[in-house]
C-alpha positions as a Markdown table, in Angstrom:
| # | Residue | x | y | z |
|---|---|---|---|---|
| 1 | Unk | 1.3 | 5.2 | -19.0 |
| 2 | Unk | 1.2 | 7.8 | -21.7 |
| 3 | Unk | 4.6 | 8.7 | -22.6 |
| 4 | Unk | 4.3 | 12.6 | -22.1 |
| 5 | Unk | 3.6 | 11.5 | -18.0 |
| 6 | Unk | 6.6 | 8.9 | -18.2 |
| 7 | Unk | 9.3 | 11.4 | -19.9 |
| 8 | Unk | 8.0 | 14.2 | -16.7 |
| 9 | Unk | 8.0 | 12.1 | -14.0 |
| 10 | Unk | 11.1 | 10.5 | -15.4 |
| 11 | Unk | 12.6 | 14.2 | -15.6 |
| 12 | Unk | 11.8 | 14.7 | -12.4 |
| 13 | Unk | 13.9 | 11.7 | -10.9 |
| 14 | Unk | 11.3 | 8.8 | -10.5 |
| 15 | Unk | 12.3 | 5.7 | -12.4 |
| 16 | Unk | 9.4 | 3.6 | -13.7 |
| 17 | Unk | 9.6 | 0.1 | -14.0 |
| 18 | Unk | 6.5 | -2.7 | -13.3 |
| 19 | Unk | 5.8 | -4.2 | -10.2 |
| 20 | Unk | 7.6 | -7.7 | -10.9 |
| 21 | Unk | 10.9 | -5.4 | -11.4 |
| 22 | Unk | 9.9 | -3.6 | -8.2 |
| 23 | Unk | 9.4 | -6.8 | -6.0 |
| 24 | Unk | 12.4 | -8.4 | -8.0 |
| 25 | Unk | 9.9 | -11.6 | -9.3 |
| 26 | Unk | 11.4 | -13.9 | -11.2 |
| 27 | Unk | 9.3 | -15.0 | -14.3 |
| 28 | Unk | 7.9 | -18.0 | -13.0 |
| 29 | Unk | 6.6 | -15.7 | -10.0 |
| 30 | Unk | 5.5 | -13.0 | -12.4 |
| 31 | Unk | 3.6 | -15.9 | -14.3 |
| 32 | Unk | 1.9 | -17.3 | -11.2 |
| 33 | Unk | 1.0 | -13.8 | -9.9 |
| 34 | Unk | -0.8 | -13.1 | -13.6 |
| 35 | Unk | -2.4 | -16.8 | -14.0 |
| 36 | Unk | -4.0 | -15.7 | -10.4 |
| 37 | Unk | -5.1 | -12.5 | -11.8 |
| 38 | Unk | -7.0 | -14.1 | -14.9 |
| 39 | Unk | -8.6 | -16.4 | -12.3 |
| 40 | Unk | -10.1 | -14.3 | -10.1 |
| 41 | Unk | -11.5 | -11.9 | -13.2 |
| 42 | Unk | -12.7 | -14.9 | -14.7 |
| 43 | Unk | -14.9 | -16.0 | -11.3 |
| 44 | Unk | -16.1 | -12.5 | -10.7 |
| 45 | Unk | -17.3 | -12.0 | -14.2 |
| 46 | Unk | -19.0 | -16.0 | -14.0 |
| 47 | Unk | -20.2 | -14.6 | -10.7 |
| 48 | Unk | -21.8 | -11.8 | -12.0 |
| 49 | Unk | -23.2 | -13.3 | -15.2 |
| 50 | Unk | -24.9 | -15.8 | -12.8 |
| 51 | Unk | -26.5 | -12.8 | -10.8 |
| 52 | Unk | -24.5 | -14.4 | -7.7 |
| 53 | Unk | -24.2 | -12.4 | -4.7 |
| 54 | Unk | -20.8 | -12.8 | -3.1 |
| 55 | Unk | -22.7 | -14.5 | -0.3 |
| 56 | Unk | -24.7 | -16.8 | -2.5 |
| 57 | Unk | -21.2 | -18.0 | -4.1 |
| 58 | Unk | -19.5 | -18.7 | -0.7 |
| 59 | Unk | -22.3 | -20.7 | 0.1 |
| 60 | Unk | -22.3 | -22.5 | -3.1 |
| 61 | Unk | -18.3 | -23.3 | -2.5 |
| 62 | Unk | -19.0 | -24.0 | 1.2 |
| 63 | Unk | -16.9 | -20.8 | 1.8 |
| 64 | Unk | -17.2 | -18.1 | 3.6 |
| 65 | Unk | -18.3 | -14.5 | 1.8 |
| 66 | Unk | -15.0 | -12.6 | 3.8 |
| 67 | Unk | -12.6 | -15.5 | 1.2 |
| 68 | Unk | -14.6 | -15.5 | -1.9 |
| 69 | Unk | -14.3 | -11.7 | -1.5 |
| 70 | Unk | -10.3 | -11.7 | -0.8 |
| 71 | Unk | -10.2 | -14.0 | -4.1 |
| 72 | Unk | -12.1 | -11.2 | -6.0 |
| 73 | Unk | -10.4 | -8.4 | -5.5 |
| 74 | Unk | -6.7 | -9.5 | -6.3 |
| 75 | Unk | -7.2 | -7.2 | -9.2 |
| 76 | Unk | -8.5 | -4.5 | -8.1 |
């Protein structure tokens, strides 16, 4: 966040903080949540260097195309 917006909103009354502050993580859970993160852009980007359809993938992993899509989108 630029620090123009921060010093506004924080003005304003809003605190900021990240999300592992917000949901009081402790670091390990923090760590787990980004390792998690990397993961899942790491598959989609394999995926998609492959020319993989979400479908074709699930098949491959004996999956189904609803769970390799959950495990895609954890960061977006």
């Amino acid at each position: 966040m630029k620090d123009i917006k921060r010093k506004r909103l924080e003005a304003k009354g809003w605190k900021i903080g990240s999300a592992a502050e917000f949901l009081k993580l402790s670091p390990e859970e923090s760590s787990y949540i980004e390792l998690k993160i990397a993961l899942s852009k790491n598959l989609q980007r394999c995926r998609r260097e492959k020319n993989l359809t979400q479908e074709q993938l699930a098949r491959m992993l004996k999956s189904s195309q609803s769970r390799v899509a959950i495990c895609l989108s954890v960061h977006c």
